[in-house]
C-alpha angles and dihedrals in degrees: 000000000000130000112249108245115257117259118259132213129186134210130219086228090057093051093046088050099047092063087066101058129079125260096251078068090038085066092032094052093046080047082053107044094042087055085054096046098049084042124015091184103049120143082205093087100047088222112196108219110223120231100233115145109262094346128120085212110153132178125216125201106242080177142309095307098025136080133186103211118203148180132213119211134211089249097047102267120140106210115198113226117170130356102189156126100304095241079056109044093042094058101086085050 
């Protein structure tokens, strides 16, 4: 019996930022996104917890200069939040 997938939300932010990043991060993020989805706890993805007060807020390697940065929510939910240049996606947090 399969796992159902994990819920996704997107931010406006994450829309907005993936416009901005090349097309080799565009596949690696949807790589990236589908592996949370199917398993929000995986050890594949080395995920770096942020240290932002009382927030479940992660960041995932897309490559040497890119980051997937997520949140998880109190009901399960992952929202996506930045997938940037690191020095970019890194400055909120």
């Amino acid at each position: 019996m399969r796992k159902p997938k994990t819920a996704m939300k997107i931010s406006g932010a994450f829309r907005k930022s993936v416009r901005h990043i090349p097309a080799e991060i565009k596949r690696k993020l949807t790589q990236v996104i589908e592996t949370l989805a199917r398993d929000p706890h995986t050890q594949e993805l080395q995920m770096e917890k942020l240290k932002v007060p009382s927030d479940q807020v992660y960041s995932v390697r897309l490559s040497h200069k890119f980051r997937l940065i997520f949140r998880r929510l109190s009901c399960g939910t992952i929202e996506l939040l930045c997938a940037a240049n690191h020095e970019i996606a890194y400055r909120p947090y």
